[in-house]
C-alpha positions as CSV (number, residue, x, y, z in Angstrom):
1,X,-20.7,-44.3,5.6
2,X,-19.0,-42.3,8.3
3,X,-19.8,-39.3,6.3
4,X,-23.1,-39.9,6.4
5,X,-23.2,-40.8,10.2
6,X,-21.6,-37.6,11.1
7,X,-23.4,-34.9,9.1
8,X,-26.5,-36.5,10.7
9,X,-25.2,-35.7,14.4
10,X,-24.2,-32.1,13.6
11,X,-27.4,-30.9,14.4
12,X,-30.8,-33.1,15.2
13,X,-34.1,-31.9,14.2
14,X,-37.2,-31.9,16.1
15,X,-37.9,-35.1,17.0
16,X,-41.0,-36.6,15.3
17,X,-42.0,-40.6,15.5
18,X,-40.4,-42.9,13.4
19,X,-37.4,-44.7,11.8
20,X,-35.2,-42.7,9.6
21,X,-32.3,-44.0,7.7
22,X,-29.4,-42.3,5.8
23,X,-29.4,-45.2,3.9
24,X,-31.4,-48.4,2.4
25,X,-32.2,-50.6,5.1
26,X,-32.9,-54.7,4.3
27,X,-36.5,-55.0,5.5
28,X,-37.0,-55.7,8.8
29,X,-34.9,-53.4,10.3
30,X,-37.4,-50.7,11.3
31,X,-38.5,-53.7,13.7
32,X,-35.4,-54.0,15.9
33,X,-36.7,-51.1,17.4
34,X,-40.4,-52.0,19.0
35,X,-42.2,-50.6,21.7
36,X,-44.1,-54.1,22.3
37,X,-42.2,-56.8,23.7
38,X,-42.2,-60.6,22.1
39,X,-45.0,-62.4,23.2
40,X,-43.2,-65.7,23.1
41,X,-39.8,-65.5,25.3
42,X,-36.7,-67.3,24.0
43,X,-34.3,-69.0,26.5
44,X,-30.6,-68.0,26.3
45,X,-27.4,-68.9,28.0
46,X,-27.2,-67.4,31.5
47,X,-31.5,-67.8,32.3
48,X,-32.0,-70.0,35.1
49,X,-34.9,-72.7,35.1
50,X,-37.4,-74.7,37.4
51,X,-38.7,-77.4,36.3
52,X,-41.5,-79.6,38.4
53,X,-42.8,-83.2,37.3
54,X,-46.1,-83.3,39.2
55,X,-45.9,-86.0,42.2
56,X,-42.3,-87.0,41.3
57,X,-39.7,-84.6,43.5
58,X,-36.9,-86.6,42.4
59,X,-37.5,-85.6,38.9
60,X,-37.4,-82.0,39.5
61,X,-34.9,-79.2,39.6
62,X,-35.5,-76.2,41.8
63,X,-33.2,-74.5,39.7
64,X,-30.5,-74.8,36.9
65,X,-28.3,-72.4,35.0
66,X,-28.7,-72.4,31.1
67,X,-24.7,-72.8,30.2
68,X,-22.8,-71.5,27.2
69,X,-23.7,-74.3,25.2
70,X,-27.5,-74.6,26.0
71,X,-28.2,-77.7,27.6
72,X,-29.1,-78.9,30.7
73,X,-28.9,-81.9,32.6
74,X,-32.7,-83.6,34.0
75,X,-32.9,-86.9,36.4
76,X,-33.2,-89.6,34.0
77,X,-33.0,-87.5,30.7
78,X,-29.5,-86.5,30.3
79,X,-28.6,-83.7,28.3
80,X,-31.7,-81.6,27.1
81,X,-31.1,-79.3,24.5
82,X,-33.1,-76.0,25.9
83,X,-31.5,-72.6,24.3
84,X,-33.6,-71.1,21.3
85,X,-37.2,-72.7,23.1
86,X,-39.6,-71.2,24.6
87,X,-40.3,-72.5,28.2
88,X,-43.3,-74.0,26.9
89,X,-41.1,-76.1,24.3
90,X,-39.5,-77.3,27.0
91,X,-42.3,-78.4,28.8
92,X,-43.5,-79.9,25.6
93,X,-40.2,-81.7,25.0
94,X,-39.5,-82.5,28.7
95,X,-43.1,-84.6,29.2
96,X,-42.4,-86.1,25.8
97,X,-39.5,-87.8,26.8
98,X,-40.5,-88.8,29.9
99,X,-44.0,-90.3,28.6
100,X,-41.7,-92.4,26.0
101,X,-39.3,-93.9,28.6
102,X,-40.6,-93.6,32.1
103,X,-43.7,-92.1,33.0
104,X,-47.5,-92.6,32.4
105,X,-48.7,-88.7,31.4
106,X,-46.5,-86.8,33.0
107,X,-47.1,-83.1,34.0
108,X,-44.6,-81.1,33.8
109,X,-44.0,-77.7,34.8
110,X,-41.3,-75.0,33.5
111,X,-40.7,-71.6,34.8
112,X,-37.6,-69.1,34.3
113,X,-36.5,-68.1,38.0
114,X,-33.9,-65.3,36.5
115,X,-33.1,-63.6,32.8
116,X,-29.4,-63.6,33.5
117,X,-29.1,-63.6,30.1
118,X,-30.3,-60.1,29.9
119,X,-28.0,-57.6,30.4
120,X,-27.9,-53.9,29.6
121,X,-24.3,-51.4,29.4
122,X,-25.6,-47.9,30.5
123,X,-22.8,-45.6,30.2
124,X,-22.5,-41.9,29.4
125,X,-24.0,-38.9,31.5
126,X,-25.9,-41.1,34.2
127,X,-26.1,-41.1,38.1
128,X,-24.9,-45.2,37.8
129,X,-23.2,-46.5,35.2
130,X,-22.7,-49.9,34.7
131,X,-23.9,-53.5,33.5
132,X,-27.4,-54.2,34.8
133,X,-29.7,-57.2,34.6
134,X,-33.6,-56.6,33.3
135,X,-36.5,-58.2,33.0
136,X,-38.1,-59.4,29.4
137,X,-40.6,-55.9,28.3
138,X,-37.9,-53.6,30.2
139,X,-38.0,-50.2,27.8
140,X,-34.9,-47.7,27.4
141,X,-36.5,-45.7,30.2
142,X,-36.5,-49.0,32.4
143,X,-32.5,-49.0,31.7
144,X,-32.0,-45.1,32.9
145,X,-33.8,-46.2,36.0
146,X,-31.4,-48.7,36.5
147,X,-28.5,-46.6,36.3
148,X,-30.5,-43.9,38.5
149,X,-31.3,-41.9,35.7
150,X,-29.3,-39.2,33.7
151,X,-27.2,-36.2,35.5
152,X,-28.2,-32.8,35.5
153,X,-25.7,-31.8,32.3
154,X,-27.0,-34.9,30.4
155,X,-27.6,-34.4,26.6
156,X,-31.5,-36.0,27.0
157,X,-32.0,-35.4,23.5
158,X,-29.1,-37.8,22.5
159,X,-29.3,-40.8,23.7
160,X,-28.0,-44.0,21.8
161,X,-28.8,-47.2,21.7
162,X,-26.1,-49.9,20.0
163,X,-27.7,-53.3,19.4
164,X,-25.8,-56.3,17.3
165,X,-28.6,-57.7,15.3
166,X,-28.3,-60.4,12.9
167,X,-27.9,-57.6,10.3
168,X,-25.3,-56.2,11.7
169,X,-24.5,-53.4,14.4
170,X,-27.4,-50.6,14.4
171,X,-27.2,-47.5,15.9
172,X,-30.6,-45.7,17.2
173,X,-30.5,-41.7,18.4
174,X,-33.9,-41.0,21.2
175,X,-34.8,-38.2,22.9
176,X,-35.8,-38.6,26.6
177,X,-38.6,-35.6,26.3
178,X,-40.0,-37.0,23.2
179,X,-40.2,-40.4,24.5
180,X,-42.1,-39.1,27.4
181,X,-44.3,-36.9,25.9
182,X,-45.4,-39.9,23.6
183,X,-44.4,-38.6,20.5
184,X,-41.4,-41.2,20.1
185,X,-41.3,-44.9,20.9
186,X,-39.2,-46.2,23.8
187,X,-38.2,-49.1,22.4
188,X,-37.9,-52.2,24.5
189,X,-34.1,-53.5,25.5
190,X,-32.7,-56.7,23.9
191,X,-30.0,-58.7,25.5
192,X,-26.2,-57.2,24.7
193,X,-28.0,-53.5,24.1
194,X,-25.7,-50.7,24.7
195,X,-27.1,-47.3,26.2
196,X,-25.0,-43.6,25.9
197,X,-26.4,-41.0,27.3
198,X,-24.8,-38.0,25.7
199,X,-23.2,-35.0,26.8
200,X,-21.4,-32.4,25.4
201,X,-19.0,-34.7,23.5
202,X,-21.1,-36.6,22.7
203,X,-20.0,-35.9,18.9
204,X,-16.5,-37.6,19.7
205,X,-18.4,-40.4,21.0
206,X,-20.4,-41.1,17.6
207,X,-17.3,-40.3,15.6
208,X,-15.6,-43.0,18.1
209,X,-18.5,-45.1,17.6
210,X,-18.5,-45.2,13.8
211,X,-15.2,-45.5,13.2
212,X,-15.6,-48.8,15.1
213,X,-18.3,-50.5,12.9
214,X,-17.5,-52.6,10.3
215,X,-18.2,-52.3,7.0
216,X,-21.2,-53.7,6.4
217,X,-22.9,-52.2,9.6
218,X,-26.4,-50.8,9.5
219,X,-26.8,-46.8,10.3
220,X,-30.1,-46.4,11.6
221,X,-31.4,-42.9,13.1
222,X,-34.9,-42.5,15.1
223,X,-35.8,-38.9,15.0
């Protein structure tokens, strides 16, 4: 597979929208890639919560940190399991509890106060690098902001994007002009993405890159 991957990144053709693959991808894959951002957002490990019970302050928490292993403590409750929910599921499972051992129709009220568990690595030929928080919807352009955006001998045609997916680790390839000028998506960031902007050695960096992937990892090119 290396093979493949590197004849690909000798020389990139004009950039035109859509996913391209030197090899069969499982279905699905095309989607890890989206310009839209999911509608319904999943807590993770690292998001921080409020979460209000109308007329009952004692029962609230102004805030609480999403641990490692996803659960969080509530007056009177215990342990709540709340990683893999939406906030709304929480909400759901949070006045359901309550209704069955304490309270007469509760309200409840569940809001994220901080997506710590969205972090982007934006390395390569930026003003900034580093590891930066984001919000849910935050695009590839949104993470070269972050890192002040690429220097003046940046490779804006190569830019990478590695992303662990349950398929496997995927590699993307954008263009900073295309992406501007519409004519490629800029695909918004998931948690745990990794962003190179290239430079002239940028072919050492694939080659680096590729020898580190596993067997069964997934090549995929946007063009």
């Amino acid at each position: 597979m290396s093979a493949i991957g590197l004849s690909g990144c000798a020389s990139t053709p004009p950039p035109t929208p859509g996913l391209v693959g030197p090899m069969a991808e499982p279905q699905g894959i095309a989607g890890q890639y989206s310009p839209v951002a999911p509608q319904n957002y999943i807590l993770r490990p690292g998001d921080r919560l409020s979460i209000g019970v109308f007329r009952e302050p004692d029962l609230s928490v102004g805030e609480v940190l999403v641990p490692v292993n996803g659960t969080i403590s509530l007056p009177l409750l215990g342990l709540v399991q709340v990683e893999g929910l939406t906030p709304e599921q929480v909400r759901q499972t949070v006045e359901s509890q309550l209704a069955a051992r304490y309270l007469n129709d509760p309200s409840v009220s569940v809001n994220v106060v901080s997506y710590g568990s969205h972090r982007v690595t934006v390395e390569g030929a930026v003003t900034r690098p580093g590891v930066f928080t984001f919000d849910p919807g935050t695009t590839l352009a949104g993470a070269l902001s972050l890192a002040q955006g690429p220097t003046r001998t940046a490779e804006t045609e190569e830019i990478i994007v590695f992303r662990d997916t349950p398929e496997g680790m995927t590699i993307a390839l954008f263009d900073l002009t295309a992406m501007r000028r519409g004519t490629m998506i800029d695909p918004v960031l998931r948690p745990g993405d990794r962003v190179v902007v290239g430079t002239s050695q940028l072919s050492q960096l694939w080659q680096d890159a590729l020898t580190a992937l596993p067997a069964a990892a997934i090549f995929t090119r946007v063009f």
